[in-house]
MIVEXDREN-26970 format. One record per residue: chain; x, y, z of N, C-alpha, C, CB in turn. Coordinates in steps of 0.02 Angstrom, whole numbers, plus 32768, in hexadecimal, padded with zeros to 4 digits. Glycine has a CB too. Layout:
+----+------+------+------+------+------+------+------+------+------+------+------+------+
! ch !  n.X !  n.Y !  n.Z ! ca.X ! ca.Y ! ca.Z !  c.X !  c.Y !  c.Z ! cb.X ! cb.Y ! cb.Z !
+----+------+------+------+------+------+------+------+------+------+------+------+------+
!  A !    X !    Y !    Z !    X !    Y !    Z !    X !    Y !    Z !    X !    Y !    Z !
...
+----+------+------+------+------+------+------+------+------+------+------+------+------+
This chain:
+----+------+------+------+------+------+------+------+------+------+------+------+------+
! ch !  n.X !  n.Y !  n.Z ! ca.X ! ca.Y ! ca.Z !  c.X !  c.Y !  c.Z ! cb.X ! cb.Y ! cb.Z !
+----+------+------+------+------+------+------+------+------+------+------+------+------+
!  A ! 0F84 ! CA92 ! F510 ! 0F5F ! CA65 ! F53A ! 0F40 ! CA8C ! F574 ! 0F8C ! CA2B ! F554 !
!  A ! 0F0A ! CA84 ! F576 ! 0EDE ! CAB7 ! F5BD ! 0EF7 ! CA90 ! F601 ! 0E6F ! CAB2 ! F5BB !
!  A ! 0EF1 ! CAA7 ! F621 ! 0F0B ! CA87 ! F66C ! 0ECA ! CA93 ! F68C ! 0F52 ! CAB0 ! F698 !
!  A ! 0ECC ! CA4B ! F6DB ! 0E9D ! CA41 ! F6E7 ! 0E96 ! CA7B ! F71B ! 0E95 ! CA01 ! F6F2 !
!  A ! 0E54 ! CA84 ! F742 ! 0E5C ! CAA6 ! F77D ! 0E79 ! CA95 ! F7A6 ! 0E34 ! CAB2 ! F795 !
!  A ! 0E90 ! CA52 ! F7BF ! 0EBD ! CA50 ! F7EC ! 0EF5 ! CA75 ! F7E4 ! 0ECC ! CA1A ! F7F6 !
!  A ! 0F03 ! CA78 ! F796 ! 0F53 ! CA8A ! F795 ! 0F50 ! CAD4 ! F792 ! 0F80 ! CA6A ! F750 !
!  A ! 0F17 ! CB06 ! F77E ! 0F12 ! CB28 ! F797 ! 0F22 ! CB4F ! F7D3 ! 0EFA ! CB1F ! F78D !
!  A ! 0EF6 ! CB2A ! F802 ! 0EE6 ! CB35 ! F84A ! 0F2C ! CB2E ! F87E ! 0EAA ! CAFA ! F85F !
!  A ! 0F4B ! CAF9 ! F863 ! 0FA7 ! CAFC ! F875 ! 0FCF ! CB26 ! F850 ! 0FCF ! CAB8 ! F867 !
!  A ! 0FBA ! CB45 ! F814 ! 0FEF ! CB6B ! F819 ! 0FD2 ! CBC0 ! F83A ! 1014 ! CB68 ! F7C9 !
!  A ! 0F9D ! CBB5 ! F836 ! 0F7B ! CBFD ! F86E ! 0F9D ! CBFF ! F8BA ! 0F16 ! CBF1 ! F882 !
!  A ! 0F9F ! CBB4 ! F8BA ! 0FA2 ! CBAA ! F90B ! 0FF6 ! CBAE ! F91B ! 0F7D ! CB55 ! F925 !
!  A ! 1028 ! CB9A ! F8E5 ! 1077 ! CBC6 ! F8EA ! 1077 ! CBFF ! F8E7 ! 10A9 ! CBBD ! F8BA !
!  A ! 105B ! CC10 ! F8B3 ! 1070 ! CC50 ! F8AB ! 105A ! CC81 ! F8E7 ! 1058 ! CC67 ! F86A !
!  A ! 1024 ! CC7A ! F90B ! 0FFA ! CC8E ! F94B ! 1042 ! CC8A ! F98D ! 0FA9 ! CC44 ! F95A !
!  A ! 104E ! CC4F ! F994 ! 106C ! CC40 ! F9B8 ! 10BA ! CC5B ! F9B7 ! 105F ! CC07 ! F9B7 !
!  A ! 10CD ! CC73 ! F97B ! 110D ! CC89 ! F963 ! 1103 ! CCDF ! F977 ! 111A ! CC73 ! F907 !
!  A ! 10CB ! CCF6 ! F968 ! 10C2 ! CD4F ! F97C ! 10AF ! CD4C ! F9C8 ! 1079 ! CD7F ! F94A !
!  A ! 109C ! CD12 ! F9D4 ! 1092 ! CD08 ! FA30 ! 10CC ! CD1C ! FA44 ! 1085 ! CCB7 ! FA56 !
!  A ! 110B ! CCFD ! FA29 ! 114B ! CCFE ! FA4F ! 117F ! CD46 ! FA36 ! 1173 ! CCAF ! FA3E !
!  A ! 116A ! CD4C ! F9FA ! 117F ! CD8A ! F9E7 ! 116F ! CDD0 ! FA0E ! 1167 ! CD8E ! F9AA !
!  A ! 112F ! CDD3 ! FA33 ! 1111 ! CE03 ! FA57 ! 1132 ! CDFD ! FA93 ! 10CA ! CDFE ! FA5B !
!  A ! 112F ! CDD1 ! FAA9 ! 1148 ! CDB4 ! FAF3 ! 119F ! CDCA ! FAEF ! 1137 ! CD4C ! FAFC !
!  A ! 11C7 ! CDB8 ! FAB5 ! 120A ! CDEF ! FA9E ! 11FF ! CE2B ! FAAE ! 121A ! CDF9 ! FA53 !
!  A ! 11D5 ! CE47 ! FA8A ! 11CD ! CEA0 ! FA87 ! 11AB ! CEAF ! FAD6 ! 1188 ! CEC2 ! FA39 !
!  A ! 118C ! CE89 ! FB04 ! 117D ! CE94 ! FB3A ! 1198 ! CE96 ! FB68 ! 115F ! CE81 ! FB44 !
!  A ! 11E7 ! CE69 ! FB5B ! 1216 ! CE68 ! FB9E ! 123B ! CEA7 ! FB8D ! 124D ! CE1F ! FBAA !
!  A ! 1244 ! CED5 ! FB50 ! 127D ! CEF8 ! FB5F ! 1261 ! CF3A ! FB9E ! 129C ! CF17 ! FB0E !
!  A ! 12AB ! CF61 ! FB89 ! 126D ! CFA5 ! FBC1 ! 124B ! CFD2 ! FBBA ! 127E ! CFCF ! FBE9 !
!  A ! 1260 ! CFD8 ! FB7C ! 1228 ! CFF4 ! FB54 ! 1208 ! CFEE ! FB0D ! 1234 ! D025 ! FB55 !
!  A ! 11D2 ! CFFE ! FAEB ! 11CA ! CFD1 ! FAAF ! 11D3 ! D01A ! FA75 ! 116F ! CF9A ! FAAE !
!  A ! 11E3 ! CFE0 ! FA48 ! 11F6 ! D012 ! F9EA ! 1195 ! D00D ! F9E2 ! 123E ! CFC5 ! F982 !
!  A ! 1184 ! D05F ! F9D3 ! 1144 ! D05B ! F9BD ! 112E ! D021 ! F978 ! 1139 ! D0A5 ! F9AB !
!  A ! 115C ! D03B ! F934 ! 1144 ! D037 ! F905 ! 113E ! CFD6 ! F90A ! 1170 ! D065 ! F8CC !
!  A ! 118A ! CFB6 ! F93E ! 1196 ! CF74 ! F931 ! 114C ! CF5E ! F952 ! 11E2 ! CF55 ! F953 !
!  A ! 1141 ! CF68 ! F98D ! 1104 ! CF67 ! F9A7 ! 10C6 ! CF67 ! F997 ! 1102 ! CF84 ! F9BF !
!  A ! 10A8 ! CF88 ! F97D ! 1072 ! CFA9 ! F94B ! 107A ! CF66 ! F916 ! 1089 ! D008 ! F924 !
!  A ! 10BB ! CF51 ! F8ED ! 10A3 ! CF22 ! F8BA ! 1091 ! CEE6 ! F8DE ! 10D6 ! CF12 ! F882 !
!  A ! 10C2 ! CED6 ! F91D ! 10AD ! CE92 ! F926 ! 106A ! CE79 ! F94F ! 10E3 ! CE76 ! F944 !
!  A ! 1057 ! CEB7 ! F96B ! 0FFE ! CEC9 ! F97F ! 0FD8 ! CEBF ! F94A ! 0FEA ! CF19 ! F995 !
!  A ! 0FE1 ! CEDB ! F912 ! 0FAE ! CEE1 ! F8D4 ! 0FB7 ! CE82 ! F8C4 ! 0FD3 ! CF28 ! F881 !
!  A ! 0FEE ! CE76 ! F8B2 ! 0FFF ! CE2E ! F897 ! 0FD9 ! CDFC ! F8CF ! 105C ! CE1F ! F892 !
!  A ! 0FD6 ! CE02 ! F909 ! 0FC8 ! CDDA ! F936 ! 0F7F ! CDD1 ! F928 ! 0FDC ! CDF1 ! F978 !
!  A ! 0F52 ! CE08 ! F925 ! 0F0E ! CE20 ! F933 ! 0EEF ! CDFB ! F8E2 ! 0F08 ! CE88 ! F940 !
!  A ! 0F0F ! CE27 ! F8A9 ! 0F02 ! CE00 ! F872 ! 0EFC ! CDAA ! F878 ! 0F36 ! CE13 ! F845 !
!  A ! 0F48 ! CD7F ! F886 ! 0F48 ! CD3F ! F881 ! 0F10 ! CD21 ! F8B4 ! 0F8E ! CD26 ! F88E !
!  A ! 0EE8 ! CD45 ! F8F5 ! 0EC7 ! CD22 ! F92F ! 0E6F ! CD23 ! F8F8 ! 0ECD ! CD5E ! F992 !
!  A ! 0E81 ! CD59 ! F8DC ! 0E35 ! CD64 ! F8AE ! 0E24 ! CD2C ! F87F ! 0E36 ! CDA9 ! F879 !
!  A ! 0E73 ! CD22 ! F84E ! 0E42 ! CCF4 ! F842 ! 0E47 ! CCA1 ! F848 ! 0E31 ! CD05 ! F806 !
!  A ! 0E7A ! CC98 ! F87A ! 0E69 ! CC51 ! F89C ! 0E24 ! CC5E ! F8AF ! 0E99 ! CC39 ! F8E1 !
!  A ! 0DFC ! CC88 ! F8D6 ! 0DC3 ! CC7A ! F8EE ! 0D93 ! CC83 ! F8A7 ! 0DB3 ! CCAA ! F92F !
!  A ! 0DB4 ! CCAC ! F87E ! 0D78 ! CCA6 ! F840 ! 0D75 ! CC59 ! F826 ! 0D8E ! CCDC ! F7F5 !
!  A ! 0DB5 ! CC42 ! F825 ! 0DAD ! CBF8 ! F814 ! 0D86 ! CBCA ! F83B ! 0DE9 ! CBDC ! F812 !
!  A ! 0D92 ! CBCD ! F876 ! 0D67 ! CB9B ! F893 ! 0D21 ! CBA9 ! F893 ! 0D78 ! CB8F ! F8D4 !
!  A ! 0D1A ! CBE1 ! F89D ! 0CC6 ! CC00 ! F8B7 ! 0CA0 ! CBF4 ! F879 ! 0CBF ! CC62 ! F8CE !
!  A ! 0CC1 ! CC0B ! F830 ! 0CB0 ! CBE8 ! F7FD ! 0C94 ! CBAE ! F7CB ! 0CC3 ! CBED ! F7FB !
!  A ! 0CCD ! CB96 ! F7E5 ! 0CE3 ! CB48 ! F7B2 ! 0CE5 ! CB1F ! F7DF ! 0D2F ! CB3F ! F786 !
!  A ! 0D13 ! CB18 ! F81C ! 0D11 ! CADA ! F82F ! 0CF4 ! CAD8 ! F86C ! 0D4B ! CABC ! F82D !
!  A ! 0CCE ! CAF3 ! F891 ! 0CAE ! CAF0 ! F8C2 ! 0C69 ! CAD9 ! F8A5 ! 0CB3 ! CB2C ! F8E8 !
!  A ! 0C55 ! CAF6 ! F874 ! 0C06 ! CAE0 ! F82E ! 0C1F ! CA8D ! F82D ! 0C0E ! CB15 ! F7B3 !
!  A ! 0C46 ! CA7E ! F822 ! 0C62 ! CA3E ! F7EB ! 0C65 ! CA1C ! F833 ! 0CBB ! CA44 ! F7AD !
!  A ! 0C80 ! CA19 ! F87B ! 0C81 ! C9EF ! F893 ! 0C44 ! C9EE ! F8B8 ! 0CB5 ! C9E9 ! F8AC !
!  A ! 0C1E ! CA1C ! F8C0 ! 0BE1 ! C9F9 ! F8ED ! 0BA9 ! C9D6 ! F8D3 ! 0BC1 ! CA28 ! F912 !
!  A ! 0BAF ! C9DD ! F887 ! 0B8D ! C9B0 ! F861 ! 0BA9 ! C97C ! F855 ! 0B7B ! C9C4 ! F82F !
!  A ! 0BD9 ! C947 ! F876 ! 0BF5 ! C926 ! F867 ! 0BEF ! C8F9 ! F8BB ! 0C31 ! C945 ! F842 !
!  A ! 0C03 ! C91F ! F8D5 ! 0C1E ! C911 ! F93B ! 0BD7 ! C8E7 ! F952 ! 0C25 ! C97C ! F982 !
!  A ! 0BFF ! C8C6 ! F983 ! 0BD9 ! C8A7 ! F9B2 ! 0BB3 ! C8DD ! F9EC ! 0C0A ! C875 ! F9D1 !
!  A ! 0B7F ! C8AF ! FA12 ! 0B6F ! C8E2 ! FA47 ! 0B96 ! C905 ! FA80 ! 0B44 ! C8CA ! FA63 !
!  A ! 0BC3 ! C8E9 ! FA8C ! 0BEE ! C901 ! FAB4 ! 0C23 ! C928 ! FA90 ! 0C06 ! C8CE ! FAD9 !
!  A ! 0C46 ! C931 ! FA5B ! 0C5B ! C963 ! FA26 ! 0C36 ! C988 ! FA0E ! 0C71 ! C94F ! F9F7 !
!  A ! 0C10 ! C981 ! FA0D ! 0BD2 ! C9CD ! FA0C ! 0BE2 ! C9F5 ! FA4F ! 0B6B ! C9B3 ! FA12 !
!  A ! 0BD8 ! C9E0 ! FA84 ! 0BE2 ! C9FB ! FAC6 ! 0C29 ! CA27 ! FAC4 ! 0BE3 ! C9BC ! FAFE !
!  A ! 0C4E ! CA05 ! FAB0 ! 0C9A ! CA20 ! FAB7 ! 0C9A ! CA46 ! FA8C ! 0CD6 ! C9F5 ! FAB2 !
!  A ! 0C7B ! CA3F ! FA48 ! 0CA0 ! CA6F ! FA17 ! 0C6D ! CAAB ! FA2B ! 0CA4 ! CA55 ! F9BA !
!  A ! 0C2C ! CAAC ! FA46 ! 0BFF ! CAD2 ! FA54 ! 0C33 ! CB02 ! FA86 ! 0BBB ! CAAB ! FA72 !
!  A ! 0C55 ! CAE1 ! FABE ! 0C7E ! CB01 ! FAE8 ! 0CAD ! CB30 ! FAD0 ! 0C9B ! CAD9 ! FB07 !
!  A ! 0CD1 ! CB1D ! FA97 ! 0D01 ! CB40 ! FA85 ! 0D03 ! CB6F ! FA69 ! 0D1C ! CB2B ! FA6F !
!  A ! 0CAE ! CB7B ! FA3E ! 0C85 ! CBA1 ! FA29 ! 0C77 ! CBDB ! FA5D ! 0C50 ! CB7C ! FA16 !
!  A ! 0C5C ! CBDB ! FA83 ! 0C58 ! CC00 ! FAC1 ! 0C98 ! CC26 ! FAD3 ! 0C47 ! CBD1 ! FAF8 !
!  A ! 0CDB ! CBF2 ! FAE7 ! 0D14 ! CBF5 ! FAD7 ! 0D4D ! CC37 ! FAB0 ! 0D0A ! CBC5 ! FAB9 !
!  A ! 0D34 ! CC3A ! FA71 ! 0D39 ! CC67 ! FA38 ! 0D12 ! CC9E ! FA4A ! 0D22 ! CC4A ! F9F7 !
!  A ! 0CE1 ! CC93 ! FA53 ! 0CC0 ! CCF0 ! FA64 ! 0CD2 ! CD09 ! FAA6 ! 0C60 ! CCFA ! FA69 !
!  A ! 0CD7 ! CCED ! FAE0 ! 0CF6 ! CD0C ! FB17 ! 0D34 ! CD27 ! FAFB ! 0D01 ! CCDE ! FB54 !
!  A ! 0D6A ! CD03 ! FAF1 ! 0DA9 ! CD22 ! FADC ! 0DAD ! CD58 ! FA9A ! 0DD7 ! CCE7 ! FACE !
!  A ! 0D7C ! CD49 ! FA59 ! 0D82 ! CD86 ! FA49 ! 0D65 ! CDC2 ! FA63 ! 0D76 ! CD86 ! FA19 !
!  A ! 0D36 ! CDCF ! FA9D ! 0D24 ! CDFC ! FABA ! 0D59 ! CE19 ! FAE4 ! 0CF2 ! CDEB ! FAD5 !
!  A ! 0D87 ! CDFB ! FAFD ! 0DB2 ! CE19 ! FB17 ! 0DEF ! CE36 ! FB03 ! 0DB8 ! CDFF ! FB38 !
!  A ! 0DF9 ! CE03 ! FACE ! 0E31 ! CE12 ! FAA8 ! 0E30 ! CE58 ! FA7E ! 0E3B ! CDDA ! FA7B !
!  A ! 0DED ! CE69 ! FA64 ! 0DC8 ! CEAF ! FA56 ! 0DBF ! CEE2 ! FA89 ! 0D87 ! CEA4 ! FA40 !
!  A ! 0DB5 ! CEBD ! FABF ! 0DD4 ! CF0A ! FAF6 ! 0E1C ! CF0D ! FB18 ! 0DA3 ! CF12 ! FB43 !
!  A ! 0E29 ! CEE0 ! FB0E ! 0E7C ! CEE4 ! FB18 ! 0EB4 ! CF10 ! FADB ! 0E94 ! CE8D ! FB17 !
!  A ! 0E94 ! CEF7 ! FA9D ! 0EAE ! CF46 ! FA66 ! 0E87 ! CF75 ! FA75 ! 0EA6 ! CF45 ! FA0B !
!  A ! 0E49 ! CF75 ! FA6E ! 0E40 ! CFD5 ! FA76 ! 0E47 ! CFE8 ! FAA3 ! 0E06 ! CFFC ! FA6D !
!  A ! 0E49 ! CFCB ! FAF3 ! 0E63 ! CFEB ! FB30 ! 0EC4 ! CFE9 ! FB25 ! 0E40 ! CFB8 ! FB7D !
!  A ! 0EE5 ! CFD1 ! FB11 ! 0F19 ! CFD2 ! FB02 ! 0F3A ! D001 ! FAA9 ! 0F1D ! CF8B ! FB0F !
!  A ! 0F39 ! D023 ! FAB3 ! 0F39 ! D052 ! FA81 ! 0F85 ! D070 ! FA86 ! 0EFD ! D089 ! FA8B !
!  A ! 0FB5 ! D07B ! FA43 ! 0FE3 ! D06A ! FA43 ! 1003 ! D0BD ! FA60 ! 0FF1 ! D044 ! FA01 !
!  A ! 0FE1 ! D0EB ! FA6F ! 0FE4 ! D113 ! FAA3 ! 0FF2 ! D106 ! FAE6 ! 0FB8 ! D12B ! FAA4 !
!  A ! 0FB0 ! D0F1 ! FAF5 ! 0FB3 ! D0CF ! FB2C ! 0FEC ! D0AA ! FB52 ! 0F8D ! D0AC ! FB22 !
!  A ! 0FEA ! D067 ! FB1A ! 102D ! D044 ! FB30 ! 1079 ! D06F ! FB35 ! 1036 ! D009 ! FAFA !
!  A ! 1082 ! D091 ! FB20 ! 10C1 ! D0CE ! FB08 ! 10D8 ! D0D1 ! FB59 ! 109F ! D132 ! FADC !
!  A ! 108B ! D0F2 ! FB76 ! 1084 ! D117 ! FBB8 ! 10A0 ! D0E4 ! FBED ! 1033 ! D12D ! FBC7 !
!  A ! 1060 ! D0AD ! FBE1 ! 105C ! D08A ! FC1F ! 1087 ! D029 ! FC12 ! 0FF7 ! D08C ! FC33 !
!  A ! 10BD ! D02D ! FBFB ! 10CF ! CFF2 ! FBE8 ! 10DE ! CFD4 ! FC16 ! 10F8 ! CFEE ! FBC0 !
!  A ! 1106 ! CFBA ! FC46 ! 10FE ! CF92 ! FC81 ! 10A8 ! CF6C ! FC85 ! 1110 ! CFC9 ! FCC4 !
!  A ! 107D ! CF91 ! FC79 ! 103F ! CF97 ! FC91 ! 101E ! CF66 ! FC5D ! 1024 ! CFE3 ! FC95 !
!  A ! 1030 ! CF88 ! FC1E ! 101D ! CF4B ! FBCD ! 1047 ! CF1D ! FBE6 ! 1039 ! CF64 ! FB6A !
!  A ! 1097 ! CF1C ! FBE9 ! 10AF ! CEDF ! FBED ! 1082 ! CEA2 ! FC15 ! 10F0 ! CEEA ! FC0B !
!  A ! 1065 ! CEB3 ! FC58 ! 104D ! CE82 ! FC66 ! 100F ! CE73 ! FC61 ! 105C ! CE79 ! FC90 !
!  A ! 0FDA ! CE9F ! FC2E ! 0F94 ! CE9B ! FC0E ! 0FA5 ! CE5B ! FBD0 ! 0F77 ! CEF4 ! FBE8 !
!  A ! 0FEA ! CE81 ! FBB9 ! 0FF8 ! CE57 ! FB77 ! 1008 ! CE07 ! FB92 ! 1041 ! CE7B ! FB48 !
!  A ! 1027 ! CDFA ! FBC1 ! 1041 ! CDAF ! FBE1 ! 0FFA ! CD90 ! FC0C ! 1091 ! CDBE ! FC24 !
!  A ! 0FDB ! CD9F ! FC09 ! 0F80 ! CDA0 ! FC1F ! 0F72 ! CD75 ! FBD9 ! 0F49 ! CE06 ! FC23 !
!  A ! 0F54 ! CDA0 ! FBBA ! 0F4C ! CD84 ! FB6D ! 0F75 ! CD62 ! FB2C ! 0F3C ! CDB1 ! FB55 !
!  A ! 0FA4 ! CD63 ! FB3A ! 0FDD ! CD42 ! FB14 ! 0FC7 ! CCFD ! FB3F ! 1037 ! CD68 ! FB1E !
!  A ! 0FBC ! CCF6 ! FB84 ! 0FA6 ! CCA9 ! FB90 ! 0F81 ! CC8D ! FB87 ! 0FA1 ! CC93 ! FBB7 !
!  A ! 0F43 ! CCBA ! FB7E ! 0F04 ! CCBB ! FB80 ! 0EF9 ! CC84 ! FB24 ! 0EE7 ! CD1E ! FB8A !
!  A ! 0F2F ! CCAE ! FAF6 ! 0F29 ! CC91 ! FAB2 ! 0F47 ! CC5B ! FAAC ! 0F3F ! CCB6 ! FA80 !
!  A ! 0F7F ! CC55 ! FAD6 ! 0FA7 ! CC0E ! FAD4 ! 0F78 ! CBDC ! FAF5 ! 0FF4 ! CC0F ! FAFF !
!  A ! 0F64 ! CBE0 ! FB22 ! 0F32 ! CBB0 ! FB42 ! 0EE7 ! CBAB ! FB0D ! 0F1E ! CBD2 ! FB97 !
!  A ! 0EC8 ! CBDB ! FAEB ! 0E9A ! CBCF ! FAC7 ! 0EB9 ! CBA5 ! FA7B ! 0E76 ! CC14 ! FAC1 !
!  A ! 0EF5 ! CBA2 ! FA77 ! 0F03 ! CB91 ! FA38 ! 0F2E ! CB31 ! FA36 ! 0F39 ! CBDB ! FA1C !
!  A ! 0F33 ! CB36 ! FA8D ! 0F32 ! CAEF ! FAA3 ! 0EF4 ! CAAF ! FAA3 ! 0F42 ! CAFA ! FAE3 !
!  A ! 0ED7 ! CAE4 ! FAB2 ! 0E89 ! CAD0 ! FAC0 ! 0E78 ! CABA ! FA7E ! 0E52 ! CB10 ! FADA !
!  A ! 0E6F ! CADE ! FA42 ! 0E64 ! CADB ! F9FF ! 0E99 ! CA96 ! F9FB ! 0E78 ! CB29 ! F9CF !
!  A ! 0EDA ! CA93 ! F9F3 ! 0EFE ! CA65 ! F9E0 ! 0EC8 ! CA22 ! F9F4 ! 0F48 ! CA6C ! FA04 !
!  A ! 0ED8 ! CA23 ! FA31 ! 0EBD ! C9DD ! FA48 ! 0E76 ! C9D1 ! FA3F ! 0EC9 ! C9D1 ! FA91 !
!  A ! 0E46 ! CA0B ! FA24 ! 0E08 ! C9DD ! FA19 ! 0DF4 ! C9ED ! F9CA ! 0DC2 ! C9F1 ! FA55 !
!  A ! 0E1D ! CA29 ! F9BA ! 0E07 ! C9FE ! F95E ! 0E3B ! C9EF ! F937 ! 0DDA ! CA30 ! F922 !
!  A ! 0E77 ! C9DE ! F93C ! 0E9B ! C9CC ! F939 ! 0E86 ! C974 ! F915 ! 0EB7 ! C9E0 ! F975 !
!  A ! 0E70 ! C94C ! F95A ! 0E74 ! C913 ! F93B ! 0E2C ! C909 ! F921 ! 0E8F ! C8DC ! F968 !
!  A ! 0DF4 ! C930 ! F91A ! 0D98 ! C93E ! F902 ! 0DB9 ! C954 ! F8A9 ! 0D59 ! C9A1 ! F941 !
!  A ! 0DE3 ! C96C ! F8A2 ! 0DF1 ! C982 ! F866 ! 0E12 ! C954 ! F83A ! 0E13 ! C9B8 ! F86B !
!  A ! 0E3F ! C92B ! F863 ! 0E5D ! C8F0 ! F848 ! 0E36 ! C8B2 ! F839 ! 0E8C ! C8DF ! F870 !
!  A ! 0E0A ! C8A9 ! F865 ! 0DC6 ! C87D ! F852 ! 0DA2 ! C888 ! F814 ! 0D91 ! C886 ! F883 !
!  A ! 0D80 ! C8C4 ! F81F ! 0D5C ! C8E2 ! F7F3 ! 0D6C ! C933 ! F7D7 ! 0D20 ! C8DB ! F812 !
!  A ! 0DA6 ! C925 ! F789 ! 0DC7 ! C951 ! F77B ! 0D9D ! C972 ! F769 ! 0DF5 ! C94A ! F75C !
!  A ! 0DA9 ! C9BC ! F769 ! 0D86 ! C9F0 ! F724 ! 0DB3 ! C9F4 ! F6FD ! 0D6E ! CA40 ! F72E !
!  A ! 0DAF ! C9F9 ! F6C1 ! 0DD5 ! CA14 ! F671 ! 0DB6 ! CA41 ! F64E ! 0DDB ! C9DF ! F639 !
!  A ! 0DD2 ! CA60 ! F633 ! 0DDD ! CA96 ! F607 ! 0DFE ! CACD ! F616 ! 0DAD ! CAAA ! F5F3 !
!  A ! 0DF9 ! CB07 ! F5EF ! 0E0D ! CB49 ! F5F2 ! 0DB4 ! CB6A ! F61B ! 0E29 ! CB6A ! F592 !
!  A ! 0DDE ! CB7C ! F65E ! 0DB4 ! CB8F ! F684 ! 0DB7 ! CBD1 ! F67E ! 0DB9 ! CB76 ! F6BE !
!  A ! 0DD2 ! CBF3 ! F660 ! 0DCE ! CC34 ! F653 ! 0DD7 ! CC62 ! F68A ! 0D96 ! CC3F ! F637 !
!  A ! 0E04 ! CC51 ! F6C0 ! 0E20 ! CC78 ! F70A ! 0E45 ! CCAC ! F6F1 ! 0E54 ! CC4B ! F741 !
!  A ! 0E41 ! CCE7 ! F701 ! 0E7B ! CD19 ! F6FB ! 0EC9 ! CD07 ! F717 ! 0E62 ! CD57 ! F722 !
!  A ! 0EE4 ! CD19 ! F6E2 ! 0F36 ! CD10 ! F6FE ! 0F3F ! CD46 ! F759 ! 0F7B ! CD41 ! F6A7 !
!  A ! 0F55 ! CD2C ! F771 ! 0F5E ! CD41 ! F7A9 ! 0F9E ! CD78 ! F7AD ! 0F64 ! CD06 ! F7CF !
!  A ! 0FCA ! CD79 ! F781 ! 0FF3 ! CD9B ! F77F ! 0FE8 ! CDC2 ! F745 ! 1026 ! CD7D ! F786 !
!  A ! 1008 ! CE0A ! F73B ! 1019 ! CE24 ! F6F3 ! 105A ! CE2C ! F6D8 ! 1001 ! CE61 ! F6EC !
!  A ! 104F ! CE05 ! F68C ! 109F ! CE18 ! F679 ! 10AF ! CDC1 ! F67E ! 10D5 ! CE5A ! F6C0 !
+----+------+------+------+------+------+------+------+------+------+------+------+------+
């Protein structure tokens, strides 16, 4: 049975939220395990790709052809939304380089608690406005999203 994008988009949005807190683990100790580090960076970066491939895709297309004028506005916002944060979130890994972090961790720790909010709050935001736009007006099928994880 294909699952809808909502159900998609929630389970992007645990699993997101589950390496949120996993990082935020590896960030309190005093110092970090490269290799543990490095996967849950890669896993994080992968799963944020393609929640936004999903929406920017599939359901951001599917709801503004659907939305009212004032849901155009918002989802237009959130749109906007999505490219600020992946712009940063793209200089926040390549300025954070797992060298780097080695060196200066105190320093990542609190770049990383910057942006670790930055995703929890963008992924709130998402909850509450397509959340119930998706439940109105579902998409179905096999949307063809990359698994976010490997293995």
């Amino acid at each position: 049975m294909d699952s809808t994008a909502l159900d998609q988009l929630k389970a992007l949005h645990a699993e997101l939220l589950a390496l949120i807190d996993e990082l935020a683990g590896i960030t309190a100790l005093p110092e970090p395990e490269r290799s543990q580090l490095t996967a849950v960076r890669w896993r994080l970066s992968r799963a944020s790709r393609a929640r936004t491939k999903l929406i920017e895709n599939s359901i951001l297309p599917h709801l503004l052809a659907l939305a009212s004028p004032a849901e155009v506005q918002r989802l237009g916002a959130l749109r906007e939304q999505i490219a600020s944060a992946s712009g940063a979130s793209s200089r926040h890994v390549s300025g954070w380089t797992i060298d780097r972090v080695l060196t200066q961790w105190s320093d990542y720790c609190a770049a990383s608690a910057t942006i670790r909010a930055a995703m929890a709050s963008r992924i709130a935001t998402e909850k509450t406005l397509l959340y119930p736009l998706l439940r109105r007006a579902p998409l179905n099928g096999d949307l063809q999203v990359p698994r976010a994880q490997a293995g």
